[in-house]
C-alpha positions in Angstrom: 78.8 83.3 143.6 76.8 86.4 143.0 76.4 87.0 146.5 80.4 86.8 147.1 81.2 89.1 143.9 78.4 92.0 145.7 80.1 91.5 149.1 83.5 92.0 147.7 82.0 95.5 145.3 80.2 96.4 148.3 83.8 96.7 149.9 85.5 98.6 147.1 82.7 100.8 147.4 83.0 101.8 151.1 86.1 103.7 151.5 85.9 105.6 147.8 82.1 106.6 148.4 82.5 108.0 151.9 84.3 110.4 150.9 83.3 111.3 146.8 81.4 114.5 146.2 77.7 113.5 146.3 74.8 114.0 143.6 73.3 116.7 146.0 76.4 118.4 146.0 76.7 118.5 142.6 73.7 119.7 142.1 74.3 122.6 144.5 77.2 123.7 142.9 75.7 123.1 139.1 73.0 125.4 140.6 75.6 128.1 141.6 77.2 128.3 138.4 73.3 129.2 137.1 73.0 132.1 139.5 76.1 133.3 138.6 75.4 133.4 134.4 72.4 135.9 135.9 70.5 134.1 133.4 67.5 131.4 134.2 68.2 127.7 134.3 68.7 126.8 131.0 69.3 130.3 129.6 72.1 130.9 126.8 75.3 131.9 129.2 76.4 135.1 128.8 79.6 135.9 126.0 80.0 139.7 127.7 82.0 139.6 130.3 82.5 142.4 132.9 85.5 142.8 135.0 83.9 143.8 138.4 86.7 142.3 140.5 88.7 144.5 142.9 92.0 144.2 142.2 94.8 144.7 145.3 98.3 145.9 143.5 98.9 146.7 139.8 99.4 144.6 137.0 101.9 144.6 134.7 99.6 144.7 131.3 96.1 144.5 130.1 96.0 141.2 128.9 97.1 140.0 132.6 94.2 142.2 133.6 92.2 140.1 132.0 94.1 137.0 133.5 93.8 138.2 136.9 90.0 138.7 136.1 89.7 135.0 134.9 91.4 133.2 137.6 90.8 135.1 140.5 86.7 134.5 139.2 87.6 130.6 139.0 89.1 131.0 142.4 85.6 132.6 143.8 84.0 129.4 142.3 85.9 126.7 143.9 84.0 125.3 146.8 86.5 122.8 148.2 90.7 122.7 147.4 91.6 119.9 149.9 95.4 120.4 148.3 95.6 124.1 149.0 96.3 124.0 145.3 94.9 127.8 144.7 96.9 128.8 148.0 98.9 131.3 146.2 96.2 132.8 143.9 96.7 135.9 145.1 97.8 139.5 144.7 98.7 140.9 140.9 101.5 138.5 140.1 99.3 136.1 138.4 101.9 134.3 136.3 103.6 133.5 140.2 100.2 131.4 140.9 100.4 127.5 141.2 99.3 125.9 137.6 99.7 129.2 135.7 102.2 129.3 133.1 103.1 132.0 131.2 104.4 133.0 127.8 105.0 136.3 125.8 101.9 138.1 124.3 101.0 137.1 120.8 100.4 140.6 119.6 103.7 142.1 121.7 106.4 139.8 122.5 107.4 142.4 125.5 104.5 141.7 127.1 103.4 138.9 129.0 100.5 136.5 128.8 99.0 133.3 130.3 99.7 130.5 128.1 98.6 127.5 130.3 96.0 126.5 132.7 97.1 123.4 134.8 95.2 121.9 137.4 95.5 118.0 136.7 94.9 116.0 139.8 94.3 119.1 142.4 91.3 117.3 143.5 89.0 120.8 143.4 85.4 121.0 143.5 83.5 123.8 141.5 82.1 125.0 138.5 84.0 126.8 135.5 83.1 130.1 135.7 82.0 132.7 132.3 85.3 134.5 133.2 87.6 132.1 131.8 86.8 133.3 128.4 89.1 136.2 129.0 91.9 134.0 128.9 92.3 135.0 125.0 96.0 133.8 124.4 96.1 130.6 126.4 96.7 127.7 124.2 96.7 125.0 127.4 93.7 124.3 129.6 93.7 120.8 131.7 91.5 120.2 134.3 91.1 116.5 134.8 90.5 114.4 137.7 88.9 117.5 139.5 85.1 117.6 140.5 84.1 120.2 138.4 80.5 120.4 137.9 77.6 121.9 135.6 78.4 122.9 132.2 81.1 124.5 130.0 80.6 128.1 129.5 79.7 129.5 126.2 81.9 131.8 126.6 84.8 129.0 126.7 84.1 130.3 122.6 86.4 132.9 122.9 89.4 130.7 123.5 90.4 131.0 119.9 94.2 129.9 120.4 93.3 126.9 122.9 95.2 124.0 121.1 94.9 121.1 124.0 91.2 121.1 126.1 90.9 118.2 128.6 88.4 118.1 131.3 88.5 114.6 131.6 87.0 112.7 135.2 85.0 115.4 136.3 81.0 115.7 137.3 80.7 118.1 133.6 76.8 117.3 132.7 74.5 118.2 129.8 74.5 118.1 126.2 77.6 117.6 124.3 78.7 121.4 124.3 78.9 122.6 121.4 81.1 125.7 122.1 84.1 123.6 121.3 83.2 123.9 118.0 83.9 127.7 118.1 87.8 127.1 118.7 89.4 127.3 115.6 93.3 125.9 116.6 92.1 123.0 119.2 93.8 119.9 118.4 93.3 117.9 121.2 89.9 117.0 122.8 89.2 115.3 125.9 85.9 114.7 127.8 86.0 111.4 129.2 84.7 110.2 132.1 81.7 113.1 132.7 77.7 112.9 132.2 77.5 114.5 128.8 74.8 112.7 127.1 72.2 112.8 124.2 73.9 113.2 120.5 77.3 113.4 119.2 76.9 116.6 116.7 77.9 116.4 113.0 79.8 119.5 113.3 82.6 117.3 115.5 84.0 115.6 113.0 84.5 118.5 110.3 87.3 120.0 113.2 91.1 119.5 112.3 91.5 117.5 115.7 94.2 114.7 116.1 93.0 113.1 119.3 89.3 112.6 120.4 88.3 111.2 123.8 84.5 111.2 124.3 84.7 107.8 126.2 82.2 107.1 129.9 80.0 109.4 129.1 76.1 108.5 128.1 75.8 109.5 124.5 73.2 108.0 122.9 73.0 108.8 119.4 74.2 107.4 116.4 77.5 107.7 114.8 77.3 110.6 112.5 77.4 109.6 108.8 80.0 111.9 108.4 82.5 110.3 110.9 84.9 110.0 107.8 85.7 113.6 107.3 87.6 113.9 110.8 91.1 113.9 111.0 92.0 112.2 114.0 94.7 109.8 114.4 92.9 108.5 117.7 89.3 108.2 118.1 87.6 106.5 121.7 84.0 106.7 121.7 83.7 103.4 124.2 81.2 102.7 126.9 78.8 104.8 126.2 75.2 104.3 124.1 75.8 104.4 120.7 73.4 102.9 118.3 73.3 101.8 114.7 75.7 101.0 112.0 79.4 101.9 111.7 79.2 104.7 108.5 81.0 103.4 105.3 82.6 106.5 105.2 84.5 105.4 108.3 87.2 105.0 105.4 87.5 107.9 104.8 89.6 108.3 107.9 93.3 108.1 106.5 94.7 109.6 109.8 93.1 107.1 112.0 95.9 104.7 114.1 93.6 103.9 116.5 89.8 103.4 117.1 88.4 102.1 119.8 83.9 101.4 120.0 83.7 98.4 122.5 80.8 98.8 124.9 78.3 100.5 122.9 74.9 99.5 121.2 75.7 99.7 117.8 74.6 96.8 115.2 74.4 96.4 111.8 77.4 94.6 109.8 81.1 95.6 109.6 81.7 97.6 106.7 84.3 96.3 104.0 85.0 100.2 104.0 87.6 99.3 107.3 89.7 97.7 104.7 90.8 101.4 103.6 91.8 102.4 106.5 96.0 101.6 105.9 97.5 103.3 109.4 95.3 101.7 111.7 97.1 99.6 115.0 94.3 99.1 117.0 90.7 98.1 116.0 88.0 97.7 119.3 84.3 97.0 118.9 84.0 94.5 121.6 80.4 93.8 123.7 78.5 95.6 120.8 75.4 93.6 118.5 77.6 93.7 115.1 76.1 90.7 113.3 77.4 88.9 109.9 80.7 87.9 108.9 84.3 89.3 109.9 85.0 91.4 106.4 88.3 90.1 104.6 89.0 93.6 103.9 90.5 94.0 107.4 93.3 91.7 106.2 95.1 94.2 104.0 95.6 96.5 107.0 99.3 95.5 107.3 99.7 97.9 110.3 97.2 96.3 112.5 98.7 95.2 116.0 95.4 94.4 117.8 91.9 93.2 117.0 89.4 92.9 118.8 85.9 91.5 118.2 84.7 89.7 121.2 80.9 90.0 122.9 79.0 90.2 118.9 77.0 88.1 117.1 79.6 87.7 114.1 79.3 84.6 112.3 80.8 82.3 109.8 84.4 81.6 108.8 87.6 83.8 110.5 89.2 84.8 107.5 92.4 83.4 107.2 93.9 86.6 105.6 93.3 88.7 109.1 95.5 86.1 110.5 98.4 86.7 108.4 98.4 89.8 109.0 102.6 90.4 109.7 102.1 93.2 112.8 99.0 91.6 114.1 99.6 90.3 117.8 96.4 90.1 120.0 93.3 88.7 118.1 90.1 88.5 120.3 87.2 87.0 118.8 85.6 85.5 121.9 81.9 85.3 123.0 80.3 85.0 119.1 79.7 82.1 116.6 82.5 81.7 114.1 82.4 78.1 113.1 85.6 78.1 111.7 89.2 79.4 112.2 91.8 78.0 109.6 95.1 77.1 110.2 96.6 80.4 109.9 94.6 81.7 112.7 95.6 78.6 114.7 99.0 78.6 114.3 99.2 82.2 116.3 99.0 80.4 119.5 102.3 78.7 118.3 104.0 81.6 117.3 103.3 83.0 120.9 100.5 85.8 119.9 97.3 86.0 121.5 94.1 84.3 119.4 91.2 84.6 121.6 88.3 82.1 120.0 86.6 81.3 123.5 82.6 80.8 123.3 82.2 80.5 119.5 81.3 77.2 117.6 84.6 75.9 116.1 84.4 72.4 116.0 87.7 70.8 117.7 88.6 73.9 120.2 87.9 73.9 123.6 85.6 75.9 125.6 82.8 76.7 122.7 79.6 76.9 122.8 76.7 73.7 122.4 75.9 72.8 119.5 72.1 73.5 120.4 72.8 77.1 120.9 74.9 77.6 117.5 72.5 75.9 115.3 69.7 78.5 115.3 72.6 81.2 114.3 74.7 79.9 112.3 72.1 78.4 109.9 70.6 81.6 109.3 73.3 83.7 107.5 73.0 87.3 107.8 72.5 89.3 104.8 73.5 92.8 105.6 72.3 94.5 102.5 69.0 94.1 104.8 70.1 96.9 107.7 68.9 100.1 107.3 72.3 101.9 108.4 71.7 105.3 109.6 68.1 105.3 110.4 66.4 103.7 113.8 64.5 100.8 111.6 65.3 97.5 113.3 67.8 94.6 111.7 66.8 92.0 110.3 65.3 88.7 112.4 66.9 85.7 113.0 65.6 83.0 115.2 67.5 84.1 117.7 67.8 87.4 119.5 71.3 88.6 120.2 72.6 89.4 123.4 72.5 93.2 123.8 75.1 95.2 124.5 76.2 95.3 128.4 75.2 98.8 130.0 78.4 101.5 129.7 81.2 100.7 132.6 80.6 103.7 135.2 83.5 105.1 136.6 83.3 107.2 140.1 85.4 110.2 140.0 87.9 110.1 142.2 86.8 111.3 146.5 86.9 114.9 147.2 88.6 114.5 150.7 86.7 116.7 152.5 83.3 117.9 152.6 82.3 121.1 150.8 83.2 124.4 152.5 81.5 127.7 151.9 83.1 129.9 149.6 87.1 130.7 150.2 88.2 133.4 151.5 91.8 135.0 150.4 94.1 132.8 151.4 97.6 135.3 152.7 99.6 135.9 149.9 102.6 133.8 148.6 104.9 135.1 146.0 106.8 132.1 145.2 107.5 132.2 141.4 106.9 128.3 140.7 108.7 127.7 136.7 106.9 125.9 134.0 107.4 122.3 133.7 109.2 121.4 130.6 107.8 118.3 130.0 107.0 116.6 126.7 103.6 116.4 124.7 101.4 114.1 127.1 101.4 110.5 125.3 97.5 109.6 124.7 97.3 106.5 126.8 99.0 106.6 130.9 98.2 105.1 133.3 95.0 102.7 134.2 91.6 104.2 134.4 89.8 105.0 137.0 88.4 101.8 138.9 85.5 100.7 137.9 82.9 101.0 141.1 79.9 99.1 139.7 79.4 95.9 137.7 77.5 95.5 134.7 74.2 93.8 135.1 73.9 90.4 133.9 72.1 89.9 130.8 68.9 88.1 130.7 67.7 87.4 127.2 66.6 84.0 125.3 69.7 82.0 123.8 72.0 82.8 122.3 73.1 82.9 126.1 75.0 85.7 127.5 78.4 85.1 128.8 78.7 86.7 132.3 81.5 88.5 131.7 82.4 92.4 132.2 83.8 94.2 129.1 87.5 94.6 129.1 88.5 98.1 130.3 89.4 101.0 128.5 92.6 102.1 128.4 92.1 105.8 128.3 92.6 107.7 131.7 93.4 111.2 131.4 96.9 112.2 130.2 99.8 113.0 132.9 100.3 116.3 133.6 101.5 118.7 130.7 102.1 121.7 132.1 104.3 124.1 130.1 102.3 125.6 126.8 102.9 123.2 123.6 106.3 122.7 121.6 106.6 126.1 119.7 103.8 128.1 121.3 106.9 130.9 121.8 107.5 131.0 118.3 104.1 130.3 116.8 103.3 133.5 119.1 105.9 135.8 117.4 105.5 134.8 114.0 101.5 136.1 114.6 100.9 132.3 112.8 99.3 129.8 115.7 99.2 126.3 113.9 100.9 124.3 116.2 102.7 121.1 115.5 100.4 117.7 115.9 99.8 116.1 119.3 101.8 112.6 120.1 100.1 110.1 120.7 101.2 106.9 122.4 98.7 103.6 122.9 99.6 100.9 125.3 98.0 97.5 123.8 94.1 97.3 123.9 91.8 95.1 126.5 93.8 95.8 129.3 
């Protein structure tokens, strides 16, 4: 069986990996954007920026000075464009190029001024040059499903009206950068799908953001303490390496509609603290180490749609509460060892909703675990006033170790179709105005993820045994195309206030 499953990856892998952007070419262009900071690997990048580019034609106003500065020095660092998508980035009508959108200045509605960046799906390859800092009014920048690569500038700082910032499924590497911080009006936040790794910062969660997407990445810290101060209404964290508890002040987080942790490391109990958290519709911590009971808090959330448990060590009864819970339609508590579901939880099946209690120890269902395996857990209740929750000190023993957590679901950026050129030349000039799409606020969720390319190793540990399955995907790809600037921006812009209105956000069901 294991030899048929790598046959048939093996085969998915051929056709996407002959023609991806490799880890040498990566590196090259990572090392490209270094030399062109004029600072030493590792150096602070530079927040002066100086306009040395020779510009053919006038332009109308400073501030598209600037503009024509920015982009013509993200043009310069673009290393393959297999679309032609930067085929009219030339000549002084900058708000004419493919992708650019834009709007009246801020400080003089005659003027004016970029308001967007769009280059969703273009398929480029390069690094995000220090010049794009001087894109001061532009509210928009999206970016995903490229093959950008390095880091994100510092001087990204200066984008002090940038309200939506997603450079989703890209080759973006290195500590979570912190330069997002600096942006005062950014409401919308998504990394996904990079190599950012080491600690989520504190900092993060003090930010008046409404959507956060940090998901297939490799952080590895734990989840600040002060996770319940954030104001998002969606939170995915998922498949990367998070350790430790879930904070109590988790609910805190009155905003929150969804949350989604499956595929981490993180242990400990469940707090009762999830109980608070009234708006929430979907609920993930799947193929983590959470140990203890299910807490009967969770069934006063009278908005919850979909739970789901599955690949823990959570033991004892399923409270019956939970499943009585009016909105609730997809319960998955597979692959743990609950002993026993009552009736309510049972009769889901018959009112056609999903109740998931696969590989657990119910006595009387079908498809559980031995009796020889559940004994050594389930006799040993877990008493979680024993975890030290926010430290690294280890959880309490039982006689049986717990599965760990599968490794994070890696996801291949998707191929650069052609090998990677020298640096472009001008491309002749095309002065074909292209509008801005009116299109309405991107919902959170689209369409699948990118295909997972590798599967997770199997798990060998002493019993409890592992159940060799892989973690249900995420549903979190980056958002369709949202080109024209945010609902408002026009006005928001003349009335000198920028606070723009809050992002949508719209969740197929979880797991798939």
């Amino acid at each position: 069986m294991e030899s048929i499953l790598s046959t048939i990856i093996s085969l998915l892998l051929l056709p996407s990996l002959a023609a991806a952007i490799s880890d040498d070419e990566a590196s090259l262009i990572a090392d490209r954007q270094r030399q062109s900071f004029k600072c030493p690997r590792g150096a602070t990048l530079p927040q002066d920026l100086k306009n040395d580019l020779k510009l053919i034609g006038t332009v109308p106003n400073p501030q598209l000075q600037n503009a024509y500065t920015a982009v013509q020095a993200l043009k310069s660092a673009i290393y393959s464009d297999p679309k032609n998508f930067t085929a009219n980035w030339v000549g002084p009508h900058v708000c004419s190029y493919n992708g650019i959108y834009c709007a009246p200045s801020p400080s003089n509605s005659s003027l004016k001024t970029i308001a967007s960046v769009d280059l969703n799906g273009a398929n480029i390859a390069g690094y995000l040059p220090a010049e794009v800092g001087l894109l001061a009014d532009a509210a928009v920048f999206h970016a995903n499903s490229n093959h950008f690569c390095g880091v994100i500038p510092e001087s990204f700082g200066k984008l002090d009206k940038m309200f939506e910032l997603d450079l989703s499924n890209n080759h973006l590497a290195g500590a979570f950068p912190e330069v997002i911080l600096k942006m005062p009006a950014l409401k919308y936040l998504d990394l996904r799908f990079n190599g950012f790794e080491g600690r989520i910062p504190p900092e993060l969660f003090e930010k008046d953001l409404d959507a956060l997407f940090l998901n297939d990445n490799r952080f590895d810290s734990a989840l600040p303490e002060n996770i319940g101060s954030s104001t998002v209404s969606v939170a995915v964290l998922a498949n990367n390496r998070l350790t430790g508890c879930v904070p109590k002040s988790i609910g805190n987080m009155v905003n929150l509609n969804e949350l989604i942790l499956m595929n981490n490391e993180l242990d400990g109990c469940l707090p009762e603290e999830l109980g608070l958290l009234g708006n929430l519709t979907v609920f993930d911590v799947g193929f983590n180490s959470f140990s203890g009971g299910l807490p009967e808090s969770i069934g006063g959330l009278g908005n919850l749609e979909e739970l789901d448990v599955s690949h823990n060590v959570l033991t004892g009864e399923v409270p019956g509460e939970v499943c009585r819970l009016p909105a609730l339609t997809i319960f998955t508590l597979s692959s743990n060892y609950f002993n026993v579901a009552p009736p309510e939880c049972l009769a889901m099946e018959e009112a056609d909703k999903v109740f998931d209690d696969f590989t657990n120890c119910i006595s009387g269902r079908k498809q559980q675990r031995e009796a020889k395996v559940c004994a050594p857990v389930v006799s040993r209740p877990v008493n979680c006033r024993k975890f030290n929750c926010g430290n690294s000190s280890p959880p309490p023993t039982v006689s049986s170790q717990p599965p760990p957590a599968q490794s994070p679901v890696q996801s291949a950026p998707p191929p650069v179709s052609s090998p990677l050129p020298p640096v472009q030349s001008a491309s002749p000039p095309v002065y074909s105005p292209l509008p801005p799409v009116q299109s309405a606020s991107p919902p959170v969720y689209s369409p699948p993820p990118p295909p997972v390319l590798s599967a997770p190793p199997p798990v060998n540990s002493p019993p409890p045994p592992p159940v060799q399955s892989e973690p249900q995907p995420v549903n979190s790809p980056p958002p369709p195309v949202y080109a024209a600037p945010p609902p408002g921006y026009l006005q928001l812009f003349s009335s000198g206030n920028f606070a723009p209105p809050p992002a949508e956000s719209v969740l197929p069901p979880a797991g798939g």
